[in-house]
NUZAZA-219519 format. One record per residue (C-alpha): residue in one letter; x, y, z. Coordinates in steps of 0.02 Angstrom, whole numbers, padded with zeros to 5 digits, always signed. Example, Ala and Ser with C-alpha at 12.3 -4.5 7.8 and 13.67 -1.06 7.14 Angstrom:
# NUZAZA-219519
A+00615-00225+00390
S+00684-00053+00357
***
This chain:
# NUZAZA-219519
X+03237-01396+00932
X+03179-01530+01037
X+03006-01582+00951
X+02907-01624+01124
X+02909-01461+01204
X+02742-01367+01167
X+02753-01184+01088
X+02657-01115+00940
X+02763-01006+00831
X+02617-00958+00731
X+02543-00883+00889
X+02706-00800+00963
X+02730-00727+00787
X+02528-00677+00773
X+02535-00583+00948
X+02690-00491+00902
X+02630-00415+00747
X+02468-00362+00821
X+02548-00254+00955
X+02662-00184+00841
X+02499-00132+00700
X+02386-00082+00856
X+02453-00018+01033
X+02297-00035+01116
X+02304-00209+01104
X+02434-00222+01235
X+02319-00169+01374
X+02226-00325+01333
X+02370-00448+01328
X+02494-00360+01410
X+02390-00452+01575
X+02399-00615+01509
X+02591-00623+01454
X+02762-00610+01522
X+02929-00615+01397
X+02953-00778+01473
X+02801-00839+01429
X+02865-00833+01241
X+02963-00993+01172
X+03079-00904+01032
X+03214-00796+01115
X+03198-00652+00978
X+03013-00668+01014
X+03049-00628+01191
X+03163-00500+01179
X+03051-00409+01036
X+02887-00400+01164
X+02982-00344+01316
X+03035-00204+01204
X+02855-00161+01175
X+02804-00167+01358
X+02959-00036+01409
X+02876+00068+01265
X+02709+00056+01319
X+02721+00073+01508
X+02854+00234+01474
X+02702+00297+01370
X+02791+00315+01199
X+02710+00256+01053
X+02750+00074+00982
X+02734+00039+00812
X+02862-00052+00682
X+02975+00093+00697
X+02989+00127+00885
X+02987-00059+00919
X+03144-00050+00808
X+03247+00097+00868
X+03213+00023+01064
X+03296-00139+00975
X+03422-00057+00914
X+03467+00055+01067
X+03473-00095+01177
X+03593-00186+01054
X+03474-00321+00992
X+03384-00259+00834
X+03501-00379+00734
X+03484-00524+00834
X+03293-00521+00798
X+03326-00512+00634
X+03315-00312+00582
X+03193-00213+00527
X+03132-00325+00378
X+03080-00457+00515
X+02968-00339+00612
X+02896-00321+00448
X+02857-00471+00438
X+02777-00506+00599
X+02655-00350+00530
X+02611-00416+00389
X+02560-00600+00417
X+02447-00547+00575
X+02263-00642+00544
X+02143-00539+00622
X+02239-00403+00750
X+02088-00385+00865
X+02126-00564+00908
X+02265-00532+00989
X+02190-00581+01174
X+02149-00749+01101
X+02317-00790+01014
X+02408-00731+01196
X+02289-00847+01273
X+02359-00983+01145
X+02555-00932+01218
X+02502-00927+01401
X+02454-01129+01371
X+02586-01189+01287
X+02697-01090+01426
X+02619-01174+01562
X+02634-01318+01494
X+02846-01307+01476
X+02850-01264+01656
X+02748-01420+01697
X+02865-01525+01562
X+03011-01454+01642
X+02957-01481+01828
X+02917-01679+01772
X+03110-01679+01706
X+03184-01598+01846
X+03082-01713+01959
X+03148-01860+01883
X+03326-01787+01893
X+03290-01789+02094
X+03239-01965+02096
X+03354-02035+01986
X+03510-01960+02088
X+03451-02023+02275
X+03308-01902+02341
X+03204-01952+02473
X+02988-01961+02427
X+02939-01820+02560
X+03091-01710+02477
X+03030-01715+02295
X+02820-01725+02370
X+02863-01548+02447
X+02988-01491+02289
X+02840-01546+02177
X+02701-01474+02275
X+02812-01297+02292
X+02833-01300+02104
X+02650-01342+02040
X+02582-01210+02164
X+02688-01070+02075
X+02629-01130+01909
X+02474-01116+01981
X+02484-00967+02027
X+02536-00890+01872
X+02414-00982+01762
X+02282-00913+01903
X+02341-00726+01889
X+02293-00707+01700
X+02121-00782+01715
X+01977-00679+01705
X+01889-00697+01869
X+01723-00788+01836
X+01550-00683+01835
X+01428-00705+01984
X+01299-00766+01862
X+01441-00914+01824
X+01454-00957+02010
X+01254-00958+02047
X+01242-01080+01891
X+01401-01184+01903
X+01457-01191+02080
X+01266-01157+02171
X+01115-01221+02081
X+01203-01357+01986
X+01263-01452+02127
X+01080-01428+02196
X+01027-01505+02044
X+01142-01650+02037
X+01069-01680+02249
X+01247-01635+02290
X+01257-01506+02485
X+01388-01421+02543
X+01369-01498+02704
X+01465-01412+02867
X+01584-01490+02974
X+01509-01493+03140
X+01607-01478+03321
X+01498-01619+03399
X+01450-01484+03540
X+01274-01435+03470
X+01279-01251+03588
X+01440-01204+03464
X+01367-01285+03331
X+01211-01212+03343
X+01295-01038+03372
X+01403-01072+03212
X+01343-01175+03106
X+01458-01296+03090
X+01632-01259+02989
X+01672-01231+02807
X+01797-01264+02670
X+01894-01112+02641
X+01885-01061+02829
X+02042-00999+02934
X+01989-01048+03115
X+02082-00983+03246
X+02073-01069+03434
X+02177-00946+03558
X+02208-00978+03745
X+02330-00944+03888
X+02446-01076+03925
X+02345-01216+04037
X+02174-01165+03992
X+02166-01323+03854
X+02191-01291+03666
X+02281-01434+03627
X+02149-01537+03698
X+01979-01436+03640
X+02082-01486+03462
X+02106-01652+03487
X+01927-01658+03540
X+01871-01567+03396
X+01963-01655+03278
X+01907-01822+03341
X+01737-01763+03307
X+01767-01722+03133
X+01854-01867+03085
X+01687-01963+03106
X+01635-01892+02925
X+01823-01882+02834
X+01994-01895+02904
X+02066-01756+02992
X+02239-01677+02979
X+02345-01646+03168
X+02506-01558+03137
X+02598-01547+03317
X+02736-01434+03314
X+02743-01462+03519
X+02706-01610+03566
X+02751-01766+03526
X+02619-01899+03423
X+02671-02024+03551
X+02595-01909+03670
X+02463-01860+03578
X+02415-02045+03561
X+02420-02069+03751
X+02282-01902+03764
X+02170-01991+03635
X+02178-02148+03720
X+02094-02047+03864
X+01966-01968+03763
X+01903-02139+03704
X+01887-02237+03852
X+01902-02110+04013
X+02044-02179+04078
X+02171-02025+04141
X+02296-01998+04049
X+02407-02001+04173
X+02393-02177+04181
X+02453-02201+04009
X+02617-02137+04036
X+02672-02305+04141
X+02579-02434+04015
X+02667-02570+04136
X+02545-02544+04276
X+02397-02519+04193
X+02261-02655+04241
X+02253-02821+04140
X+02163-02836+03979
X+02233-02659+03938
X+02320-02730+03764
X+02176-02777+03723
X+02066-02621+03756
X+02214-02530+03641
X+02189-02645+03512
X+02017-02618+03526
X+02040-02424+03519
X+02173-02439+03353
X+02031-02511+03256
X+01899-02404+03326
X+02027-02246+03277
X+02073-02327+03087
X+01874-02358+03063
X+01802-02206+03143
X+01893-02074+03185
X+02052-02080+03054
X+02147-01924+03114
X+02342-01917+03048
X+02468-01849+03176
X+02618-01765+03118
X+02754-01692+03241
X+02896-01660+03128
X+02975-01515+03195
X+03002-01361+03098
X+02862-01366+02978
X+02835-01210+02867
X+02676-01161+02808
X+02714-01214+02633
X+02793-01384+02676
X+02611-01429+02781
X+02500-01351+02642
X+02612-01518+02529
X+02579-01643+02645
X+02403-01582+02664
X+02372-01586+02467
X+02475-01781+02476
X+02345-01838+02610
X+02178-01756+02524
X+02249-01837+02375
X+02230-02001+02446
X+02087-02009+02528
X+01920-02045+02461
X+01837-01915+02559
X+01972-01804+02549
X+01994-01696+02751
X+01873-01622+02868
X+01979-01530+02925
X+02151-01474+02968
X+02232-01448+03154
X+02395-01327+03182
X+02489-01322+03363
X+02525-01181+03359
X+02549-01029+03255
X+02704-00963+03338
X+02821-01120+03342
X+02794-01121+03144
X+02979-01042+03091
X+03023-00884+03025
X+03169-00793+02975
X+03321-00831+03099
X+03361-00676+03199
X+03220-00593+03167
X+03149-00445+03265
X+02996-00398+03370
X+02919-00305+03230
X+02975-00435+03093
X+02904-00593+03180
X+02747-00525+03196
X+02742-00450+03014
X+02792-00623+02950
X+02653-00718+03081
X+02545-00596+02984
X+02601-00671+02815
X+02610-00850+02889
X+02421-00829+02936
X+02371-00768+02749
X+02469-00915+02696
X+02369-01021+02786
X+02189-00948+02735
X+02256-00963+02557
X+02276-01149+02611
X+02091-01192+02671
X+02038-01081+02507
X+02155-01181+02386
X+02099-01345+02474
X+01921-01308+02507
X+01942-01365+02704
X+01940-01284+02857
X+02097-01258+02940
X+02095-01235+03140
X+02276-01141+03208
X+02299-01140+03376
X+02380-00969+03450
X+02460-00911+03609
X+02380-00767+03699
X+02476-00609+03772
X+02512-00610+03973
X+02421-00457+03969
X+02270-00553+04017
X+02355-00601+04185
X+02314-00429+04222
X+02146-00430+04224
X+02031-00461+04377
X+01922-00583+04271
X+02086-00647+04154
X+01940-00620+04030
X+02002-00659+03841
X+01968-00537+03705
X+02024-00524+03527
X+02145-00400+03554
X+02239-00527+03669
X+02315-00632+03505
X+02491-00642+03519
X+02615-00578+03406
X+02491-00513+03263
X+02353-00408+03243
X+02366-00483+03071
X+02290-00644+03134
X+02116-00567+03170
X+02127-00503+03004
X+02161-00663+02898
X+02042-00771+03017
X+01865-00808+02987
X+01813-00857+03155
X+01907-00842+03316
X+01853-00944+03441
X+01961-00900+03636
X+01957-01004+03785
X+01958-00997+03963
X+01943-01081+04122
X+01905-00989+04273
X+01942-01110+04379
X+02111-01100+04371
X+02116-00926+04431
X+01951-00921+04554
X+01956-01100+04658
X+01780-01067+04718
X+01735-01081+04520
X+01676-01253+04446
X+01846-01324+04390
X+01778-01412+04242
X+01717-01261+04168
X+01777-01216+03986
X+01719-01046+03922
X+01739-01019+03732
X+01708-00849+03661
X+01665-00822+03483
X+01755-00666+03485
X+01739-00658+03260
X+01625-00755+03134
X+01651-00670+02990
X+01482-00731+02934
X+01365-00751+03082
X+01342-00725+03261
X+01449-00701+03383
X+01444-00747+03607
X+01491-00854+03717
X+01460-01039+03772
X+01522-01144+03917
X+01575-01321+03889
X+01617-01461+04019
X+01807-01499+04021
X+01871-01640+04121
X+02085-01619+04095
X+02094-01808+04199
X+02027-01885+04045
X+02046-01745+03896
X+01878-01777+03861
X+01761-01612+03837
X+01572-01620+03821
X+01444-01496+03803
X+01328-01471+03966
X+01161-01455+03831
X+01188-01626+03763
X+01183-01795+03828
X+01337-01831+03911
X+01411-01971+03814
X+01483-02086+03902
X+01571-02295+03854
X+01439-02408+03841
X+01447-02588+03831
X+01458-02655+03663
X+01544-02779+03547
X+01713-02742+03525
X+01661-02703+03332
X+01528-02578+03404
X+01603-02402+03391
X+01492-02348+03521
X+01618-02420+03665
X+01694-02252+03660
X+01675-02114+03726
X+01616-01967+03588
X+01580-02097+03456
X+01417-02093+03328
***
């Protein structure tokens, strides 16, 4: 028996015997412990008899325990009846059952995370890429996770006030929101919070990707931010935030060659202004599930002092399913996909902003008005989301309508206020401002002076 593996016999044995001198003690640990959870084989197969006992309602004592044993062809494996016996007699105090269980659950967690170490080396050893074993890694602590998380008592609402409220007070620590930078959503909202699923919905054309660069921009002031692009490229996403900072249109980044001279210089200017101010990470690897981004979004808090304001998805329904699914199976499994990702900005403590087509039912409409209902593919969106913010331009529809007008409907804020406010969009330059404010706008400024671009502090 390999000496560095953590198990306590004296525990595994301890448990055992308590179940088998008092039944109602598997209520109480029957929660906590699996078979598997047990080191010693005959240990294993000794409790799983007791749990088919119990949960068939038949009593389970030293003799029952046995005769299961021996029906399933394993009562002499364990040892017989005199080892039962045994177990019985050496148990220290039988109401402590919970608290030896406990003891198991530990030392079991602690296997899986010795084993998932081993088998990580094994990867690395024999040729695996980094991003491979990151995800493997990430895929396998998240299930241990998960089943150390699923036998903890949840804490009482005294412990959170305390702990996670008033302490933090004490200490001068806030739980400070991220804001939008447009104070009328911002002032409607109040800013965004860890643990929030944000979804941003739109017809094709009416701006998404852009109110998300925008947004993200913004948030990147305070922490980095997160972009995953399952659309469009991060070459072209560069070119839209080039036109955000400095009002060029972005047209005119797509033939670099003709822009005017000096231009190198302006985008070396704008590389440092991005790296000191505004770090946002751009990812457009195609294919991206939602448990391969919640790894690389766990790798990049990891390694960042401030950890991420905030997370960016484009867009819900490119993120893969099932091959060959159906109607009705796509949108039960964008349903799970969008739990998946709430469980995300919980686990993480970030907000998480997913971009989502809209139906063409819209089209239908005199005013092409969004509404909730209008999310495409899954009514299990709304359900998962905390706020859902839809846009729309009425311009594009109505020519005799302001063509830089960007409607955004808070259609669901789980806690607060809901309505409407209009923000000022101009698509030349992907740059949207907010009509209440100050328009901000380059100023001149020493090339070390972030206020040279547009949108910065």
């Amino acid at each position: 028996m390999n000496p560095d593996i953590p198990f306590s016999k004296e525990a595994e044995r301890a448990v055992l015997g308590a179940l088998l001198l008092s039944a109602d003690q598997v209520a109480f640990v029957g929660g906590v412990l699996a078979p598997d959870d047990f080191f010693l084989d005959a240990h294993r197969r000794i409790y799983d008899a007791i749990l088919a006992l119990y949960d068939a309602g038949a009593p389970v004592d030293l003799i029952t325990v046995g005769e299961e044993l021996k029906r399933r062809g394993e009562l002499e494996g364990i040892g017989g009846f005199s080892y039962l016996a045994d177990l019985a007699k050496e148990v220290p105090t039988v109401h402590l059952a919970s608290h030896y269980a406990r003891i198991i659950k530990e030392r079991s967690i602690a296997r899986k995370l010795y084993q998932t170490g081993l088998h990580l080396q094994t990867m690395i050893r024999t040729g695996a890429n980094a991003d491979t074993a990151l995800v493997e890694a990430h895929q396998s602590l998240q299930t241990i996770e998960k089943d150390y998380q699923e036998t903890r008592l949840p804490p009482l609402a005294a412990d959170v006030l305390i702990h996670e409220i008033l302490l933090p007070l004490k200490r001068g620590a806030r739980v400070q929101p991220r804001f939008s930078g447009w104070p009328s959503l911002d002032a409607l909202l109040g800013g965004f919070r860890g643990g929030q699923l944000i979804i941003i919905g739109a017809r094709p054309s009416h701006g998404k990707t852009t109110f998300a660069l925008n947004l993200a921009l913004s948030m990147a002031k305070t922490a980095p931010a997160l972009f995953f692009s399952l659309e469009t490229s991060r070459r072209m996403l560069t070119y839209r935030i080039l036109s955000i900072l400095q009002g060029r249109p972005y047209q005119a980044y797509l033939d670099l060659d003709h822009l005017p001279p000096g231009t190198q210089k302006d985008l070396e200017d704008a590389a440092r202004h991005l790296l000191r101010h505004a770090p946002l990470y751009l990812d457009d690897e195609a294919g991206l599930t939602a448990g391969i981004m919640a790894a690389k979004t766990r790798a990049i808090q990891l390694r960042s002092e401030k950890g991420l304001s905030g997370v960016f998805i484009d867009y819900l329904q490119l993120i893969p399913g099932k091959p060959g699914a159906t109607a009705f199976q796509r949108v039960q499994e964008l349903t799970s996909i969008s739990y998946e990702l709430k469980a995300m900005a919980q686990r993480f403590d970030i907000p998480v902003f997913v971009l989502s087509q809209l139906n063409r039912q819209i089209e239908q409409r005199s005013d092409k008005r969004p509404y909730l209902s209008d999310l495409r593919d899954s009514g299990g969106i709304e359900a998962a989301a905390d706020v859902v913010l839809l846009l729309h331009r009425p311009g594009v529809h109505d020519p005799s309508l302001p063509p830089h007008q960007l409607d955004v409907y808070v259609e669901k804020h789980r806690d607060g206020k809901t309505g409407k406010i209009t923000l000022h969009a101009d698509f030349s330059t992907m740059f949207i401002s907010d009509p209440s404010a100050p328009t901000r706008e380059m100023v001149a400024g020493d090339e070390r002076d972030p206020r040279r671009f547009r949108g910065a502090v």
